[in-house]
PQR file of N, CA, C, O and H, with PARSE charges and radii, in Angstrom:
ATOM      1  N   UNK A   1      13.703  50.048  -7.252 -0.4000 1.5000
ATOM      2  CA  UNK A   1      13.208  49.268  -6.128 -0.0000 2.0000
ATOM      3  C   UNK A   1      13.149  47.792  -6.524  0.5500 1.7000
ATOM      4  O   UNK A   1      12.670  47.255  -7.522 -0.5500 1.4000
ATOM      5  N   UNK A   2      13.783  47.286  -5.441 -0.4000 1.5000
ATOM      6  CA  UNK A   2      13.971  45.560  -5.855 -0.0000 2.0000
ATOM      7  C   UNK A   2      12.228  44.756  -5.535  0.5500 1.7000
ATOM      8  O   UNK A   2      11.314  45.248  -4.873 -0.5500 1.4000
ATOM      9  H   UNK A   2      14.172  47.722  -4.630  0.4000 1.0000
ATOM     10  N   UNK A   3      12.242  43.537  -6.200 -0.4000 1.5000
ATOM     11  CA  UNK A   3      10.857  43.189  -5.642 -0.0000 2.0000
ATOM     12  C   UNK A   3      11.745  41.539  -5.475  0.5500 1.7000
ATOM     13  O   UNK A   3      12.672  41.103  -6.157 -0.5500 1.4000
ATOM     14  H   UNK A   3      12.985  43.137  -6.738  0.4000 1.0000
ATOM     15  N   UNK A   4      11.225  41.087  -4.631 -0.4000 1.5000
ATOM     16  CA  UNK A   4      10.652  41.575  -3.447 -0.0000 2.0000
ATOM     17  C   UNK A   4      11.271  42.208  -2.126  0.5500 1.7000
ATOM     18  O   UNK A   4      12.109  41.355  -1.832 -0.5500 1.4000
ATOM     19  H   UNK A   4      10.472  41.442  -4.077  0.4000 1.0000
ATOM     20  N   UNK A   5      11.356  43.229  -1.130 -0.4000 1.5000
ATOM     21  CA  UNK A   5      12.055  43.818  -1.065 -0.0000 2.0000
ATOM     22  C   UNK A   5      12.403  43.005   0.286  0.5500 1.7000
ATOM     23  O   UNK A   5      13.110  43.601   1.099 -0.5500 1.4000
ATOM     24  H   UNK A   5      10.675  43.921  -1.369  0.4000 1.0000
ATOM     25  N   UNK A   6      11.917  41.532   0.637 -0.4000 1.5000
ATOM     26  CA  UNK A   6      12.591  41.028   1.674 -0.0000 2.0000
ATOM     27  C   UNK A   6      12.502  39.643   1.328  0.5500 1.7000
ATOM     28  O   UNK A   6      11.492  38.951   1.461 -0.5500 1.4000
ATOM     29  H   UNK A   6      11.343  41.048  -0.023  0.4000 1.0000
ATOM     30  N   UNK A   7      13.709  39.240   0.838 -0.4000 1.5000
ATOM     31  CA  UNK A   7      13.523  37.620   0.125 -0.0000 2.0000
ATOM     32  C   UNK A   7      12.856  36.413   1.380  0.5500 1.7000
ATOM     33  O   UNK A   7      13.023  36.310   2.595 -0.5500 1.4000
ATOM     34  H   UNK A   7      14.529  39.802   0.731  0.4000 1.0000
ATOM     35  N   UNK A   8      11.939  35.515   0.220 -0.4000 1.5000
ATOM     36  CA  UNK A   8      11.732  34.877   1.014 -0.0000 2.0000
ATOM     37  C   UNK A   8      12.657  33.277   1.474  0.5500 1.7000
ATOM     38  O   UNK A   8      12.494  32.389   2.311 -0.5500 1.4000
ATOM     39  H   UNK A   8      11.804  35.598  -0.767  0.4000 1.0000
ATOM     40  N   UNK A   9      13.282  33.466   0.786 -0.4000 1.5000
ATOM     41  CA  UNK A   9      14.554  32.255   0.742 -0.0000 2.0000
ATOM     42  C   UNK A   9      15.592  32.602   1.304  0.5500 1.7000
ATOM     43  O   UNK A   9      16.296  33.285   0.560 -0.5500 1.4000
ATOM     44  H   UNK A   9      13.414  34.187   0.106  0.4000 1.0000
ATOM     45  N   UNK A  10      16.058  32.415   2.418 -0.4000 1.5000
ATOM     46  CA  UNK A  10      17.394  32.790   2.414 -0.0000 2.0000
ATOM     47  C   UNK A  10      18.578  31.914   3.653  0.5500 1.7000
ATOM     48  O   UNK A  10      17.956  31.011   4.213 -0.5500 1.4000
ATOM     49  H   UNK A  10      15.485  31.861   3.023  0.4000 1.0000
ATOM     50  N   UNK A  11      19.398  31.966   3.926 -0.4000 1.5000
ATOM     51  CA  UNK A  11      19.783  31.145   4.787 -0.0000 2.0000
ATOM     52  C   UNK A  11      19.253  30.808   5.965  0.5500 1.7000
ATOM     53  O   UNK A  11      19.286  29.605   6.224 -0.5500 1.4000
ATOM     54  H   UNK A  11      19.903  32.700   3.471  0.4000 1.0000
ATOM     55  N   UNK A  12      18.658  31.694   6.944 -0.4000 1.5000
ATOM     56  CA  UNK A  12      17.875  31.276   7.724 -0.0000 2.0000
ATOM     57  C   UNK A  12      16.256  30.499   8.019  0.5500 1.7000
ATOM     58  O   UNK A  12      15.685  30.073   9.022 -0.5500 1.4000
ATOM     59  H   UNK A  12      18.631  32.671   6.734  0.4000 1.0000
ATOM     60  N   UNK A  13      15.899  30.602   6.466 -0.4000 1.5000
ATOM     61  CA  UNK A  13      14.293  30.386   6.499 -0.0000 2.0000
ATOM     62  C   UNK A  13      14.509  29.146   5.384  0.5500 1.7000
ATOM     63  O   UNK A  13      13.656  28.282   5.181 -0.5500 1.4000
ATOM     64  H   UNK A  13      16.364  30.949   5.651  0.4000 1.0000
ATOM     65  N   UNK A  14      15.747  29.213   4.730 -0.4000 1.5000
ATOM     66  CA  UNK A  14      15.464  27.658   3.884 -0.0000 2.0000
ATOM     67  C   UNK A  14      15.114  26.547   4.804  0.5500 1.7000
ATOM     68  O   UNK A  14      13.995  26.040   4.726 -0.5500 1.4000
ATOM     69  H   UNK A  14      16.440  29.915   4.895  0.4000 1.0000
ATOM     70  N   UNK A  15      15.995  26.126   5.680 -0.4000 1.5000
ATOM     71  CA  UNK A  15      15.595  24.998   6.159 -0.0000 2.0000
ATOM     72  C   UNK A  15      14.146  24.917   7.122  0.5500 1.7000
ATOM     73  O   UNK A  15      13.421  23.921   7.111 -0.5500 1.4000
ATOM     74  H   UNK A  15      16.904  26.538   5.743  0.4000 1.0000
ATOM     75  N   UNK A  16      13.934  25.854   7.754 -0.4000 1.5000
ATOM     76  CA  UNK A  16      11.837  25.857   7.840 -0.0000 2.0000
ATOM     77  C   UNK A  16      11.427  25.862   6.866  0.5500 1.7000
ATOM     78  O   UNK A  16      10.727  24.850   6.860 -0.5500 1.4000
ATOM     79  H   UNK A  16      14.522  26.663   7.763  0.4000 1.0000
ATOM     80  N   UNK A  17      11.308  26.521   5.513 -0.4000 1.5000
ATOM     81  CA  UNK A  17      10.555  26.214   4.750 -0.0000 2.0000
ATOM     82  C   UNK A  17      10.998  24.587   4.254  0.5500 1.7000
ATOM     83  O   UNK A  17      10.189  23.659   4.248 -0.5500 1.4000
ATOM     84  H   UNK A  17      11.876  27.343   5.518  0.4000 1.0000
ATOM     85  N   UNK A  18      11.779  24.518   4.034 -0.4000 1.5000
ATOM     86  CA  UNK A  18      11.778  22.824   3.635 -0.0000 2.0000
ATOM     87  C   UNK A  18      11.102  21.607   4.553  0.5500 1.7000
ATOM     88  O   UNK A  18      10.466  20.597   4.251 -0.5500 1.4000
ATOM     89  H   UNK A  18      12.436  25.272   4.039  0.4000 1.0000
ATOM     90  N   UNK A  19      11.534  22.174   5.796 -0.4000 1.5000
ATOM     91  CA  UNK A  19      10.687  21.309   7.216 -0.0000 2.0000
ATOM     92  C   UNK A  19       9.638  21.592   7.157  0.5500 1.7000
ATOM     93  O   UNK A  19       8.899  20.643   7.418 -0.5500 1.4000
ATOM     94  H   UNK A  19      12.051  22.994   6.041  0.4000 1.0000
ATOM     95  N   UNK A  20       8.999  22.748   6.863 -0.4000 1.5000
ATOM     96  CA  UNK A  20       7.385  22.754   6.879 -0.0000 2.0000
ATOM     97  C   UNK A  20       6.588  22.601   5.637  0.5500 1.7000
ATOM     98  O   UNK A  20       5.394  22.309   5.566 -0.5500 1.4000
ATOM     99  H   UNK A  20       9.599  23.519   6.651  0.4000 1.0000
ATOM    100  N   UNK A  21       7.414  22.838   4.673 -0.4000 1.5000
ATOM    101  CA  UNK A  21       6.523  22.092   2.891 -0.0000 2.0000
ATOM    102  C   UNK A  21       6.871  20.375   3.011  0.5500 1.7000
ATOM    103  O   UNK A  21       6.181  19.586   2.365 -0.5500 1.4000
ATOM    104  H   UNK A  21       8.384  23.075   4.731  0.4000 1.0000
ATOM    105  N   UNK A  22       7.616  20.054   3.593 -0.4000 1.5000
ATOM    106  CA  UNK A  22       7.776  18.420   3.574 -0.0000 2.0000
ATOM    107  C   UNK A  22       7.601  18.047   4.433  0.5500 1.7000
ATOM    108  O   UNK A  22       7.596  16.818   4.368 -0.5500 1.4000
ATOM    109  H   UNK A  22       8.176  20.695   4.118  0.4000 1.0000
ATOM    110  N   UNK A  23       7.388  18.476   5.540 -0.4000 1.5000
ATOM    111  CA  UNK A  23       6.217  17.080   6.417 -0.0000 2.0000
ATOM    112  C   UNK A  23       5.055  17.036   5.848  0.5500 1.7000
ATOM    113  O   UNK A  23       4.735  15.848   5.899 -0.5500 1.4000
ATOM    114  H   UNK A  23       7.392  19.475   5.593  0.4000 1.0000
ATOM    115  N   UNK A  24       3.903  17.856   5.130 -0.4000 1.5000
ATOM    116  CA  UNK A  24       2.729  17.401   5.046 -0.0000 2.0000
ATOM    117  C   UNK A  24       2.764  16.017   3.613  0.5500 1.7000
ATOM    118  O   UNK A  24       2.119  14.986   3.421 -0.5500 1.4000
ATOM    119  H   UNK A  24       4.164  18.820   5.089  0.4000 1.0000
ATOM    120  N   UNK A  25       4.134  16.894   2.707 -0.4000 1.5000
ATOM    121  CA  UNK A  25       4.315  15.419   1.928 -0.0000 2.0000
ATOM    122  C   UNK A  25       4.768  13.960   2.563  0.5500 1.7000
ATOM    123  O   UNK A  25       4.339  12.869   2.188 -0.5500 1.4000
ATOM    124  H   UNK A  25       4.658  17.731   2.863  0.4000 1.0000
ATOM    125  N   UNK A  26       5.597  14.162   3.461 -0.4000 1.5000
ATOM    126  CA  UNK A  26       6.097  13.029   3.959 -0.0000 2.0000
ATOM    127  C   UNK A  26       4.564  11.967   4.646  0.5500 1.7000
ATOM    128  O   UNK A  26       4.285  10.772   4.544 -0.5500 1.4000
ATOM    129  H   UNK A  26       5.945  15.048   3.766  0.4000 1.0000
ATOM    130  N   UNK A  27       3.925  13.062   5.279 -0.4000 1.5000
ATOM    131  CA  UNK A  27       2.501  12.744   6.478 -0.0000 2.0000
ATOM    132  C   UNK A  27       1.983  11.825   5.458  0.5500 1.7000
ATOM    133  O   UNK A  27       1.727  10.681   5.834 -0.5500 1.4000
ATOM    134  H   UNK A  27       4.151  14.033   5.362  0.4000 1.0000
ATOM    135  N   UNK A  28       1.769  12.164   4.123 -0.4000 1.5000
ATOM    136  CA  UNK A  28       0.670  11.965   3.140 -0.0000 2.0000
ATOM    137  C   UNK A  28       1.110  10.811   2.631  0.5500 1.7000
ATOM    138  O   UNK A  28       0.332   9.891   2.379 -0.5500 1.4000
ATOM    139  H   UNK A  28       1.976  13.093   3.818  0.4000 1.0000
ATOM    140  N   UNK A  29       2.743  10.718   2.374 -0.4000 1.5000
ATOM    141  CA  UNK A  29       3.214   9.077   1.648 -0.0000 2.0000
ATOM    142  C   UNK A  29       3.422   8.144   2.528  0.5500 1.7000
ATOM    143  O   UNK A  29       3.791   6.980   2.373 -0.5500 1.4000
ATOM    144  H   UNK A  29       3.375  11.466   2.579  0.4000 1.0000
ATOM    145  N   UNK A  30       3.078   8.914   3.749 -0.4000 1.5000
ATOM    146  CA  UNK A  30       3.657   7.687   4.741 -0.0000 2.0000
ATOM    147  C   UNK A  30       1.803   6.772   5.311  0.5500 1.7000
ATOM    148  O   UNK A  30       1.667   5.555   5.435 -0.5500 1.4000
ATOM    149  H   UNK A  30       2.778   9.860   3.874  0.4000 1.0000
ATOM    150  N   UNK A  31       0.845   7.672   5.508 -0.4000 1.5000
ATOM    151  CA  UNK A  31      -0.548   6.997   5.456 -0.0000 2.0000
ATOM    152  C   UNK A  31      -0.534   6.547   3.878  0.5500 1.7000
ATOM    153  O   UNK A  31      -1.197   5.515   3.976 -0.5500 1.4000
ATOM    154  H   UNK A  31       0.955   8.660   5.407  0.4000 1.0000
ATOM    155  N   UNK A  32      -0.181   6.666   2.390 -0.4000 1.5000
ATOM    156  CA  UNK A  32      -0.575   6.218   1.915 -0.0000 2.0000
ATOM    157  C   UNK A  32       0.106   4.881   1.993  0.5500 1.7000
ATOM    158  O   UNK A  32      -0.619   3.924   1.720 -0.5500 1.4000
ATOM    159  H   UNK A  32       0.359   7.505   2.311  0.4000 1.0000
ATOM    160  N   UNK A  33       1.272   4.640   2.290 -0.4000 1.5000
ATOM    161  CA  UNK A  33       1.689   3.249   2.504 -0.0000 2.0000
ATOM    162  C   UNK A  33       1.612   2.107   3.577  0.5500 1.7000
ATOM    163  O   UNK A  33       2.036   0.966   3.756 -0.5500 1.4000
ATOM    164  H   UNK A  33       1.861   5.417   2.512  0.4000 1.0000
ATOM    165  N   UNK A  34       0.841   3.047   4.185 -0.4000 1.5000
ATOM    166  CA  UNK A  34       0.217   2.421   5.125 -0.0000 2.0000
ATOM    167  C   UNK A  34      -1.550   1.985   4.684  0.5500 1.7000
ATOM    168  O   UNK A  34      -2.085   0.889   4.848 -0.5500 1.4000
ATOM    169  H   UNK A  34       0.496   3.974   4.039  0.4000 1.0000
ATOM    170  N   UNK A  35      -2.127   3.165   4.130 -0.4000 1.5000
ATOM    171  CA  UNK A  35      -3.316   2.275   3.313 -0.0000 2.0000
ATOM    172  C   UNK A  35      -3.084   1.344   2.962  0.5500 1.7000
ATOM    173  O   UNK A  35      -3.545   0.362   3.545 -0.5500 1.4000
ATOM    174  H   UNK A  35      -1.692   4.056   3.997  0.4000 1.0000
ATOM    175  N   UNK A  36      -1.893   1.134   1.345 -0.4000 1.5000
ATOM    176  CA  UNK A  36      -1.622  -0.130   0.568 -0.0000 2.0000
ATOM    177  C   UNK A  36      -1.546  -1.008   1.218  0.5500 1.7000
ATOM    178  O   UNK A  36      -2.038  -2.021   0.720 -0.5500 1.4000
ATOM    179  H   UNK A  36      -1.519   1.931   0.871  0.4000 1.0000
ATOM    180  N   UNK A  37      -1.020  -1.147   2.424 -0.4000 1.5000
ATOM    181  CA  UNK A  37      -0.125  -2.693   3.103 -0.0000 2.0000
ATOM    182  C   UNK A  37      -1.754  -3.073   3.963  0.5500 1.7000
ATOM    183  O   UNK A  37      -2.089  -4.228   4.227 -0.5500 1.4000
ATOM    184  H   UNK A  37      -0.619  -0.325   2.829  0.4000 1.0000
ATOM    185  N   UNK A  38      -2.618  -1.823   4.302 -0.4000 1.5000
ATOM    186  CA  UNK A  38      -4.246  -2.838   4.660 -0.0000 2.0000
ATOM    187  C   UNK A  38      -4.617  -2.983   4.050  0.5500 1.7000
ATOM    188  O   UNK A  38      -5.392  -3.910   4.285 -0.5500 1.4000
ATOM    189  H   UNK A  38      -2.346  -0.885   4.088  0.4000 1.0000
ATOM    190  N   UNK A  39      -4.710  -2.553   2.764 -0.4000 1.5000
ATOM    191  CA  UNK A  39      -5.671  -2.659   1.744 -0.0000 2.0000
ATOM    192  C   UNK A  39      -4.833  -4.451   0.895  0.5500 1.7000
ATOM    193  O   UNK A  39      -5.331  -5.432   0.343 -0.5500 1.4000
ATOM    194  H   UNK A  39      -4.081  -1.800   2.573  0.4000 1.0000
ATOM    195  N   UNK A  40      -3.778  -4.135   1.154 -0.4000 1.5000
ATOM    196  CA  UNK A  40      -2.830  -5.670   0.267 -0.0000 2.0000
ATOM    197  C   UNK A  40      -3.424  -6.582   1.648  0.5500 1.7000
ATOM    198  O   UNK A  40      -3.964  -7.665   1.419 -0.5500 1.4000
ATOM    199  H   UNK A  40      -3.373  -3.338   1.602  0.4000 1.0000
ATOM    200  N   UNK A  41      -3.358  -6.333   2.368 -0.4000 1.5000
ATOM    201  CA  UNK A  41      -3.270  -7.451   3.450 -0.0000 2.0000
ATOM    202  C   UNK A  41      -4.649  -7.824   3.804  0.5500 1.7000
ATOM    203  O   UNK A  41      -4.897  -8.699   4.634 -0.5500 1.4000
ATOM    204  H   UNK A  41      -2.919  -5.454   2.554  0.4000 1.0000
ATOM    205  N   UNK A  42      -5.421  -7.245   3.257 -0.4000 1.5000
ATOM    206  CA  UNK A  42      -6.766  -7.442   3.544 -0.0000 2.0000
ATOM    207  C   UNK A  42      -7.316  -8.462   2.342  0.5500 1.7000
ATOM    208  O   UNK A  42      -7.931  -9.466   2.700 -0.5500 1.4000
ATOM    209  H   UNK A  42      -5.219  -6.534   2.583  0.4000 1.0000
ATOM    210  N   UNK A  43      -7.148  -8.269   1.230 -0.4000 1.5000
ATOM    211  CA  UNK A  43      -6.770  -8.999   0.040 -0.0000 2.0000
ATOM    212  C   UNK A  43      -6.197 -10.415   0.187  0.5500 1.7000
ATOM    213  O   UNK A  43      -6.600 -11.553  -0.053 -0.5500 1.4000
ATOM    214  H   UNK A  43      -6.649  -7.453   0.939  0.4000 1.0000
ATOM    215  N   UNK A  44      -5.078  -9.853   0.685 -0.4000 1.5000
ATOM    216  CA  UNK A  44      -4.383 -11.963   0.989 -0.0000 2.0000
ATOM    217  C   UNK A  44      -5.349 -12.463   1.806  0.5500 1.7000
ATOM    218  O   UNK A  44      -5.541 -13.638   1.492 -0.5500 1.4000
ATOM    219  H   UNK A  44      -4.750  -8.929   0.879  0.4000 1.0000
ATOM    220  N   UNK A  45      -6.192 -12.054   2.896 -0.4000 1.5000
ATOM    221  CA  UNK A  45      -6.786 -12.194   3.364 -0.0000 2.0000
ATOM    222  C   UNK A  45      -8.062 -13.248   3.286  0.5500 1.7000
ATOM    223  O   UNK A  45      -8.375 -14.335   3.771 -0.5500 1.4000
ATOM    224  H   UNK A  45      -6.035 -11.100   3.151  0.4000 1.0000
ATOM    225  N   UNK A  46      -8.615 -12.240   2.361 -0.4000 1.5000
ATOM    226  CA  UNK A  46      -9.822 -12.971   1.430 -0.0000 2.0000
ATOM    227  C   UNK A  46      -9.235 -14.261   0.667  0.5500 1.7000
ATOM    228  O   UNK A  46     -10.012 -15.215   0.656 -0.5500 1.4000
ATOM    229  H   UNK A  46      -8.361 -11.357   1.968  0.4000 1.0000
ATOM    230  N   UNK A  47      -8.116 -14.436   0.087 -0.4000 1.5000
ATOM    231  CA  UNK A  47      -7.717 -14.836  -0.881 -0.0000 2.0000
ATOM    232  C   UNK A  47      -7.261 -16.658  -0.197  0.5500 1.7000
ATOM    233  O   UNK A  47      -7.358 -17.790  -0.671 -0.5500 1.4000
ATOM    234  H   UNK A  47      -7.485 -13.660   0.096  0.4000 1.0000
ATOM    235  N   UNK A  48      -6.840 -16.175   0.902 -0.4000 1.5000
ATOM    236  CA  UNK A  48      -6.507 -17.255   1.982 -0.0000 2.0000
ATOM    237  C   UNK A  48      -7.369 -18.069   2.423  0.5500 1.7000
ATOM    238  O   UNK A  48      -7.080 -19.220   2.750 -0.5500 1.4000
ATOM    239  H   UNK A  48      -6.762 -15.255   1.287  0.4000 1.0000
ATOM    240  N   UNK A  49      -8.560 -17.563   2.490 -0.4000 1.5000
ATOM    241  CA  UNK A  49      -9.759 -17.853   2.700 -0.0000 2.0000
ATOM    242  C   UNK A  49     -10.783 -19.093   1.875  0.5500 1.7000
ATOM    243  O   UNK A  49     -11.072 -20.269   2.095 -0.5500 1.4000
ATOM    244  H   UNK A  49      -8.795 -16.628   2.224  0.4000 1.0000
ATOM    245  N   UNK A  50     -11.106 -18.097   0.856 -0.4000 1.5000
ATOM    246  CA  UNK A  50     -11.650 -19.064  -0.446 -0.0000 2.0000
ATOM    247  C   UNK A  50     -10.068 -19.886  -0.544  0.5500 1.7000
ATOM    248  O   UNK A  50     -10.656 -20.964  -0.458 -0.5500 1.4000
ATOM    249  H   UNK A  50     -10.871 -17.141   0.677  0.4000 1.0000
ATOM    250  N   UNK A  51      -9.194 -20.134  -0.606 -0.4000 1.5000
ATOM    251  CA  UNK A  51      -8.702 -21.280  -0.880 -0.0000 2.0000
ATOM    252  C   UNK A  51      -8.519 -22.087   0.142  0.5500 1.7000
ATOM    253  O   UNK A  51      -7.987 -23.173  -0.085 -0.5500 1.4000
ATOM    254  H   UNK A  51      -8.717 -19.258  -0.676  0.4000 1.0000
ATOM    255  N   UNK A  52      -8.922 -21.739   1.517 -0.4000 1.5000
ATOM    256  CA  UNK A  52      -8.762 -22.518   2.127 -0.0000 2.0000
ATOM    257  C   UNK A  52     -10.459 -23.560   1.916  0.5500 1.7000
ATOM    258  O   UNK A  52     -10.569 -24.785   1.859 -0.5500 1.4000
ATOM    259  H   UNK A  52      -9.355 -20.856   1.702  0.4000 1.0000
ATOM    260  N   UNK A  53     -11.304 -22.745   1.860 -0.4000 1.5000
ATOM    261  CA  UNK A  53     -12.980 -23.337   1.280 -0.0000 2.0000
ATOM    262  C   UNK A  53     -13.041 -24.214   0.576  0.5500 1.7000
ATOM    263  O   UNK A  53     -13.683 -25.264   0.580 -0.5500 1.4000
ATOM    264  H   UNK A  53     -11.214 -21.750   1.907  0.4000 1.0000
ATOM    265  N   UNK A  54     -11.768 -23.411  -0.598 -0.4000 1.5000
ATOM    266  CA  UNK A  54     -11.482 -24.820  -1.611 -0.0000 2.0000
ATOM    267  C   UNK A  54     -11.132 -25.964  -1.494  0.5500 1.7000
ATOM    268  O   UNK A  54     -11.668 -26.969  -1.959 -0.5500 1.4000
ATOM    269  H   UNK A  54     -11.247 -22.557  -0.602  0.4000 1.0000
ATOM    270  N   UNK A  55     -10.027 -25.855  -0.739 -0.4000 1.5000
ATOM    271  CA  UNK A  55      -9.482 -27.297   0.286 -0.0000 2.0000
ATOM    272  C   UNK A  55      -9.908 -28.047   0.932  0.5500 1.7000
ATOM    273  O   UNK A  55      -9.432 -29.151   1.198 -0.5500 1.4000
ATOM    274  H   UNK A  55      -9.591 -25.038  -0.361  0.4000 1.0000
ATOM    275  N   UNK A  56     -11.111 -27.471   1.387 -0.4000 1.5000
ATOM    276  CA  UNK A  56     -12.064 -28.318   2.426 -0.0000 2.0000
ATOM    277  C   UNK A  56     -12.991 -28.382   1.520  0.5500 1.7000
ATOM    278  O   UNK A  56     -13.886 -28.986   2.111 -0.5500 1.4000
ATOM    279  H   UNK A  56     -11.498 -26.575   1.171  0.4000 1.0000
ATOM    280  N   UNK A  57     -13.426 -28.120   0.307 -0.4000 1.5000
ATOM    281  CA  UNK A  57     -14.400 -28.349  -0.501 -0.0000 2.0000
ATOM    282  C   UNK A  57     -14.157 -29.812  -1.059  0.5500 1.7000
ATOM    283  O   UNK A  57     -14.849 -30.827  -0.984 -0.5500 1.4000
ATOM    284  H   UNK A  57     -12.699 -27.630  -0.174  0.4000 1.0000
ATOM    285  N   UNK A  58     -12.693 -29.511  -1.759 -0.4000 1.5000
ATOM    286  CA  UNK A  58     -12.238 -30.521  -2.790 -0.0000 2.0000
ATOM    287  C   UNK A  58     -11.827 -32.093  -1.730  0.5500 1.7000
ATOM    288  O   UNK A  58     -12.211 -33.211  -2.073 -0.5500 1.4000
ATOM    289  H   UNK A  58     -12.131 -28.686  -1.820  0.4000 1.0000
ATOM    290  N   UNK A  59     -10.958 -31.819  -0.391 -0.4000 1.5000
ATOM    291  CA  UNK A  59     -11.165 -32.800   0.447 -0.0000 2.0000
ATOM    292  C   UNK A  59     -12.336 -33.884   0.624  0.5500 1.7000
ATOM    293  O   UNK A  59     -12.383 -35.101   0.803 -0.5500 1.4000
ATOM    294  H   UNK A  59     -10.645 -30.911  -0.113  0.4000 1.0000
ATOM    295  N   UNK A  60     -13.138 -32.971   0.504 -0.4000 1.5000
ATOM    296  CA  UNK A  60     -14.546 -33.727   0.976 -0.0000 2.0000
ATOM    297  C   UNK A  60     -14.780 -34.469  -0.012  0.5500 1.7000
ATOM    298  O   UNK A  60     -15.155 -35.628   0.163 -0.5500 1.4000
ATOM    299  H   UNK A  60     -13.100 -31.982   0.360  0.4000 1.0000
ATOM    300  N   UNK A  61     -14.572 -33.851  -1.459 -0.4000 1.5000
ATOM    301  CA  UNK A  61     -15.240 -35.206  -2.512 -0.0000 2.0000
ATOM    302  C   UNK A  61     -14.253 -35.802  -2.656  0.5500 1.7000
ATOM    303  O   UNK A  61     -13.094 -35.388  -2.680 -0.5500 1.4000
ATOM    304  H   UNK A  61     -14.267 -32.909  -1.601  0.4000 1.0000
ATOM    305  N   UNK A  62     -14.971 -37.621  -2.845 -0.4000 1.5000
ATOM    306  CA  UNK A  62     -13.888 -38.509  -3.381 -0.0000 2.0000
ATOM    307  C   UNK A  62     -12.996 -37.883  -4.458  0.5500 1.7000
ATOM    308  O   UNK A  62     -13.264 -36.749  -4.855 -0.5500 1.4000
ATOM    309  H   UNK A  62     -15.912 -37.957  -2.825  0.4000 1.0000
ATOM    310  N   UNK A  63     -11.936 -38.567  -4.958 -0.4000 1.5000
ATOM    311  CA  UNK A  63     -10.868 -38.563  -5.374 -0.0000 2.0000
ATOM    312  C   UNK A  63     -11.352 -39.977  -6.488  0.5500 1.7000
ATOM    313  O   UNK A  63     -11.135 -41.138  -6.141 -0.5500 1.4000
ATOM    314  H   UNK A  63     -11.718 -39.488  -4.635  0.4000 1.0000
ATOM    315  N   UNK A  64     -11.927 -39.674  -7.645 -0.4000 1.5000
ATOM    316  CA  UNK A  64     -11.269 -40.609  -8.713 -0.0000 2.0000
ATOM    317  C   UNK A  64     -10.676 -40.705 -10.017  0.5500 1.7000
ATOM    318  O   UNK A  64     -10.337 -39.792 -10.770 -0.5500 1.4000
ATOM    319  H   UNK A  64     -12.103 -38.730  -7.927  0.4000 1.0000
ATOM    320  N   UNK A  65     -10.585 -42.225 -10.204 -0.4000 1.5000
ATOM    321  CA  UNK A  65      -9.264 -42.188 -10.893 -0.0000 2.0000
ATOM    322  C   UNK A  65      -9.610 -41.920 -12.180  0.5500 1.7000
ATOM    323  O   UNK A  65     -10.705 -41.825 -12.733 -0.5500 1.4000
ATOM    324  H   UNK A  65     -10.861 -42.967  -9.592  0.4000 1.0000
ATOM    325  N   UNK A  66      -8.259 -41.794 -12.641 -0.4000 1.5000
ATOM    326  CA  UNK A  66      -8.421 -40.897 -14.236 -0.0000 2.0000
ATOM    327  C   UNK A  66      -8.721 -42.295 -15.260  0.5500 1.7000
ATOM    328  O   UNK A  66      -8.243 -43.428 -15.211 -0.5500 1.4000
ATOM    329  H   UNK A  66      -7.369 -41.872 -12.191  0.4000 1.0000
ATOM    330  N   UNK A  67      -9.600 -41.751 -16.074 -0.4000 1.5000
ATOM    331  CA  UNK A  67     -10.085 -42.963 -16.922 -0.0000 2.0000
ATOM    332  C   UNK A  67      -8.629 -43.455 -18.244  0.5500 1.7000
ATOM    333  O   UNK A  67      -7.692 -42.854 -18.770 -0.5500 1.4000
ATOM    334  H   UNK A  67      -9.989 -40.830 -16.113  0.4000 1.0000
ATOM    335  N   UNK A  68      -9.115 -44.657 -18.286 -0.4000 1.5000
ATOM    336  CA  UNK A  68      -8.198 -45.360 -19.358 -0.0000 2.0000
ATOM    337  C   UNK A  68      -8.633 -45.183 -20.702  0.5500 1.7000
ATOM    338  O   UNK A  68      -9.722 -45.519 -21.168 -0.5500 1.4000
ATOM    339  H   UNK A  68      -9.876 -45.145 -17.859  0.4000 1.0000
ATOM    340  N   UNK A  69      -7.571 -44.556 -21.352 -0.4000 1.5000
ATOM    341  CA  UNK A  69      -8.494 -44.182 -23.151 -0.0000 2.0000
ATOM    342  C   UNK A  69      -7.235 -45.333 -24.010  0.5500 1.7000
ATOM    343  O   UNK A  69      -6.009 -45.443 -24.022 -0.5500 1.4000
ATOM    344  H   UNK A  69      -6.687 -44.283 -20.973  0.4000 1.0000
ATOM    345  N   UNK A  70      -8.742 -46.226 -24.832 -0.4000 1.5000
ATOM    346  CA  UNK A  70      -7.481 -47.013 -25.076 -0.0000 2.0000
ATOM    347  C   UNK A  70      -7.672 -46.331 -27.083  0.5500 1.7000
ATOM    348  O   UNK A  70      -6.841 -46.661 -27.929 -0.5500 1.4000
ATOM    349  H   UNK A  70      -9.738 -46.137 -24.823  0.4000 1.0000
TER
END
């Protein structure tokens, strides 16, 4: 007696099983790259920010000149 006595692979069921074990991978890399790009973009975000603070920080104080070392 063969085991198993009704394969589970075979020309008709490969391609469902491949369609149904790889969408939940596909589902899963496709929100995770979609996390990264809010999670990156949320980041430039902040980052855009404080330097823009900076700009309007450093604007505001005079500007002087560099001393003469003799």
């Amino acid at each position: 007696m063969k085991y198993p006595l009704v394969p589970l692979v075979n020309d008709l069921t490969f391609s469902f099983l491949v369609f149904w074990l790889g969408l939940p991978v596909a589902l899963l890399l496709f929100l995770l790259i979609v996390w990264f790009r809010f999670l990156l973009s949320q980041d430039s975000e902040e980052n855009e920010s404080d330097l823009a603070k900076r700009r309007r920080g450093l604007a505001s104080e005079p500007v002087l000149p560099e001393p003469i070392l003799v």
